[in-house]
C-alpha positions as CSV (number, residue, x, y, z in Angstrom):
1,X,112.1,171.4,94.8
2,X,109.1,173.3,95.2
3,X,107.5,175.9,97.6
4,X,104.1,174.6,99.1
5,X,102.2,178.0,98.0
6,X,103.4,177.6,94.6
7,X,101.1,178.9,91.5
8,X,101.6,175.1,89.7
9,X,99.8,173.6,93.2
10,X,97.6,176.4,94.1
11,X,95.8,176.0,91.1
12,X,95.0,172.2,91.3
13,X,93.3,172.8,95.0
14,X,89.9,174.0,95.5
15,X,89.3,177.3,97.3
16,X,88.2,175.2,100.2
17,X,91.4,173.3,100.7
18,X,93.2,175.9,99.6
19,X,92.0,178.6,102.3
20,X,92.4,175.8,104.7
21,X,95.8,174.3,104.0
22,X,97.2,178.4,103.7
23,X,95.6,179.1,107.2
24,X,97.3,176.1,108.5
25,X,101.2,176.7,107.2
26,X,100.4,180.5,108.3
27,X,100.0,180.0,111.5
28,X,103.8,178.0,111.8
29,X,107.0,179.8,112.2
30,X,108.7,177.9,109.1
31,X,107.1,176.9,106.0
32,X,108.7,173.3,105.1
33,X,109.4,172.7,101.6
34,X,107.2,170.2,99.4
35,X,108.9,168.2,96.6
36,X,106.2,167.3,94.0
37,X,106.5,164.2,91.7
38,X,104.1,163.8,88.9
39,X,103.3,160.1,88.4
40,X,103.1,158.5,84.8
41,X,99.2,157.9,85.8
42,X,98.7,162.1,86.1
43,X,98.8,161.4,89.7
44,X,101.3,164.3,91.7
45,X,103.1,163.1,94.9
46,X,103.5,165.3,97.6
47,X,106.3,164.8,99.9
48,X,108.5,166.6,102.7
49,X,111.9,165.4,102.1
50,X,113.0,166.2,106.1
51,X,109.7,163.6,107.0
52,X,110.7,161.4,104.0
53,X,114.1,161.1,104.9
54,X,113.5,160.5,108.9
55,X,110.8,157.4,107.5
56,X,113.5,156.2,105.6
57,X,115.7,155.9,108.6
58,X,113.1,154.1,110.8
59,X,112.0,151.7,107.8
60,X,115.7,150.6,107.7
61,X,116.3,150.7,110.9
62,X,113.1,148.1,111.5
63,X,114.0,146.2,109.0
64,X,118.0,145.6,110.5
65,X,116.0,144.7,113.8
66,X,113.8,142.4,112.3
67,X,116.2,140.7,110.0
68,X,118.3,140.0,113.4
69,X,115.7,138.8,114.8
70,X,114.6,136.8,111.8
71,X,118.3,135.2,112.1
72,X,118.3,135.0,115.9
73,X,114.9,133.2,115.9
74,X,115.9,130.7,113.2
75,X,119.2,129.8,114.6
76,X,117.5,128.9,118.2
77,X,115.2,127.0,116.3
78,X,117.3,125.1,114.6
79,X,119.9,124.6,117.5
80,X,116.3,122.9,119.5
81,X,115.8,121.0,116.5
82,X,119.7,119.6,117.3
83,X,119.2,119.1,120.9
84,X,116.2,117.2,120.3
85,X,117.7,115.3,118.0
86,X,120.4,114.5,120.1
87,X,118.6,113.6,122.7
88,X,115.6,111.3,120.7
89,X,118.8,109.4,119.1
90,X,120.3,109.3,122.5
91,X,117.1,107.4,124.1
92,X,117.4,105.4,121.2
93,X,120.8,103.9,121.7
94,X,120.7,103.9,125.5
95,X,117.2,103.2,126.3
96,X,115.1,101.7,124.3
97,X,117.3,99.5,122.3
98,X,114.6,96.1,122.2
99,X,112.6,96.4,118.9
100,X,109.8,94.3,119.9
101,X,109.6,95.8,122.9
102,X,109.2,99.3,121.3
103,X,106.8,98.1,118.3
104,X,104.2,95.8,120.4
105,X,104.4,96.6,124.1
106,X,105.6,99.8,125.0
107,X,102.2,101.7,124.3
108,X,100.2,99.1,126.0
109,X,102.4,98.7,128.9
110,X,102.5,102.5,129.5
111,X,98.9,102.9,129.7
112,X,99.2,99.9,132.3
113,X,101.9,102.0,134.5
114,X,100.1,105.0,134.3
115,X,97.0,103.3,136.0
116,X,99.5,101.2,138.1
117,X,100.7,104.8,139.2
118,X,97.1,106.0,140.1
119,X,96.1,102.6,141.7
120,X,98.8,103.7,144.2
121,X,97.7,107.2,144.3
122,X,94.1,106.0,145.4
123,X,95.2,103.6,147.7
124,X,97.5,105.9,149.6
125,X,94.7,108.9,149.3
126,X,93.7,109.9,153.0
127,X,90.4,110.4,151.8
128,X,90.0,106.2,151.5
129,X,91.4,105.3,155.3
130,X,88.8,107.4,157.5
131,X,90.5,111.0,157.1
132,X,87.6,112.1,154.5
133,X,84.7,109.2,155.6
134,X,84.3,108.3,151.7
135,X,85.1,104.3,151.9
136,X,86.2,103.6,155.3
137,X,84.2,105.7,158.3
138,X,85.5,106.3,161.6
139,X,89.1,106.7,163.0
140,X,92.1,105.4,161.0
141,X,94.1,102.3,161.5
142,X,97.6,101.8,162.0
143,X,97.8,100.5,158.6
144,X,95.3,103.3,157.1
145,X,97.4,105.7,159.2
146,X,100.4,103.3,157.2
147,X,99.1,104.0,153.9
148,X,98.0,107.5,154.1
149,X,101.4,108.9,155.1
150,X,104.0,111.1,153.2
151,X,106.0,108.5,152.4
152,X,103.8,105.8,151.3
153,X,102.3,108.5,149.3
154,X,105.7,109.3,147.7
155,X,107.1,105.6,147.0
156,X,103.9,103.3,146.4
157,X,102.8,104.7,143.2
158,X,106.5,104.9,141.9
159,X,107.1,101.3,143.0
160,X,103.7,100.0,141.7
161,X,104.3,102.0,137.8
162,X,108.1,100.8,138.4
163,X,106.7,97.3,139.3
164,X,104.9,96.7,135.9
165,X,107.7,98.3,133.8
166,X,110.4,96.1,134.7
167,X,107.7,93.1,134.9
168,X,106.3,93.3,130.9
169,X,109.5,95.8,129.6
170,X,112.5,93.9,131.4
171,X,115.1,95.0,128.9
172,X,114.3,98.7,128.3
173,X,113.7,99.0,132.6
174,X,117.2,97.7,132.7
175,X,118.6,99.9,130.0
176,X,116.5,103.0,132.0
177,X,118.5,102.2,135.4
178,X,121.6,101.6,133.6
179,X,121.5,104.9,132.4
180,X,120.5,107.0,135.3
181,X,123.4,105.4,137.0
182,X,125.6,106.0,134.4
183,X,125.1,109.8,133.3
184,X,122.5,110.8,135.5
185,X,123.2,110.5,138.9
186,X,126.4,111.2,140.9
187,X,129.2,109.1,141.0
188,X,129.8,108.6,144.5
189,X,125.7,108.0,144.7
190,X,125.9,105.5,142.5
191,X,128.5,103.7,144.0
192,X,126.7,103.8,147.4
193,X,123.8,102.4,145.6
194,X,125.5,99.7,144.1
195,X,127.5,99.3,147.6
196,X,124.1,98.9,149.4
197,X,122.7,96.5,146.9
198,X,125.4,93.8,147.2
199,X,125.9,94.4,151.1
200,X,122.2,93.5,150.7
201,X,122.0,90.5,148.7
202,X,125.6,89.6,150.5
203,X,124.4,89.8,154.2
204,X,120.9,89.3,153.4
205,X,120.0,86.6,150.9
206,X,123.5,85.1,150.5
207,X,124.0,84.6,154.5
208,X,119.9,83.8,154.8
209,X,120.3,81.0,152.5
210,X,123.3,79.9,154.0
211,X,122.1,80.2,157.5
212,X,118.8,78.2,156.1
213,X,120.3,75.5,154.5
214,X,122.7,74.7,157.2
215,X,119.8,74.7,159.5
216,X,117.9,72.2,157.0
217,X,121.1,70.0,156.8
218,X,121.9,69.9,160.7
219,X,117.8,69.2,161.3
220,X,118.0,66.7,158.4
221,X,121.1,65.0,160.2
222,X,119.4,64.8,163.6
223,X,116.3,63.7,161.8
224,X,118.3,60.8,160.1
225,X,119.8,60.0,163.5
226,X,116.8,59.7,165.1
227,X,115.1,57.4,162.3
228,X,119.0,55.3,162.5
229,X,119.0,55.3,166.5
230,X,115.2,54.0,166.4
231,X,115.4,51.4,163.8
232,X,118.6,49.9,165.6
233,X,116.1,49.7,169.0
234,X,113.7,47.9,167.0
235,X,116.2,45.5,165.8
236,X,117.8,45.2,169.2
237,X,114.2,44.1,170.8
238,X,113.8,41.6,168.0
């Protein structure tokens, strides 16, 4: 360790530097202490070992943070890698389980939903039924007023994309509705679904058919009466 004004560095600085540098330490209260390294290339380092020492700290401290954050960074990228994964794998074996329906139609028949979807999004546009006088002028209908509300905005372009899913992918729409009732919706909503459904097809198309054919049969019966009752007239006038 060396003093800053010694005679082995005086003598290498130029009378400029050297007034200017002297000035400069004069005018502090303490004088620090310079350590000077000579360099195999005749090169002399000089260094403060107080500011050397307090880099040091800062260097290692940045580099704990940033191998943390190094480690921190890589494990949530790799625990994203997982989930996605998991969840690709999970669509897989859930959802799309029909190979041919994957390979040939399911880019196709998306392109076809998506412009299902907007088909209902223009038809259900106020715009088109006499709110914004671009196709149809005047005051809206019942049915444009029909079309153009909230809900009909809502369900017609789900139904219509839904529509042409489960007509051209019928296996991986099934698997789809399967699986939001199984692990995506709530139990007890999925049972009043599935309650709703066969009250529906029970009191509604079961009863309706019944109700129909028994109609057809008695009308069939009174029809063969009639035919029986008229042909025995006939015969009785003969």
């Amino acid at each position: 360790m060396v003093n800053f004004y010694g005679d082995s560095i005086g003598e290498k600085v130029e009378d400029g530097d050297k007034v200017r540098t002297e000035r400069l330490f004069t005018e502090s209260k303490e004088i620090p202490t310079v350590k000077v390294s000579d360099l195999p290339s005749g090169y002399k380092v000089l260094q403060i070992p107080e500011v050397t020492e307090r880099i040091g700290e800062y260097r290692n401290k940045f580099l704990k943070y940033y191998e943390r954050t190094y480690v921190k960074i890589s494990e949530y990228k790799a625990r994203k890698k997982n989930e996605l994964d998991d969840r690709v794998q999970y669509l897989k074996k859930n959802i799309f389980v029909d190979k041919y329906e994957n390979e040939e139609l399911l880019a196709p028949i998306s392109l076809l939903g998506l412009g299902a979807f907007f088909t209902g999004r223009i038809l259900t546009n106020p715009t088109n039924w006499g709110y914004g006088a671009l196709l149809i002028k005047g005051q809206p209908t019942f049915f444009g007023m029909f079309m153009s509300s909230v809900p009909a905005r809502i369900i017609l372009p789900i139904f219509l994309a839904g529509y042409t899913f489960n007509k051209f992918l019928p296996v991986t729409s099934s698997k789809f509705v399967e699986t939001c009732e199984r692990d995506v919706l709530p139990k007890n909503v999925t049972k009043a679904i599935k309650d709703s459904k066969r009250q529906l097809y029970t009191e509604g198309l079961v009863n309706t058919r019944k109700t129909i054919s028994q109609a057809v049969y008695r009308n069939c019966e009174d029809a063969v009466h009639r035919v029986r009752m008229s042909i025995a007239e006939q015969l009785d006038k003969w």
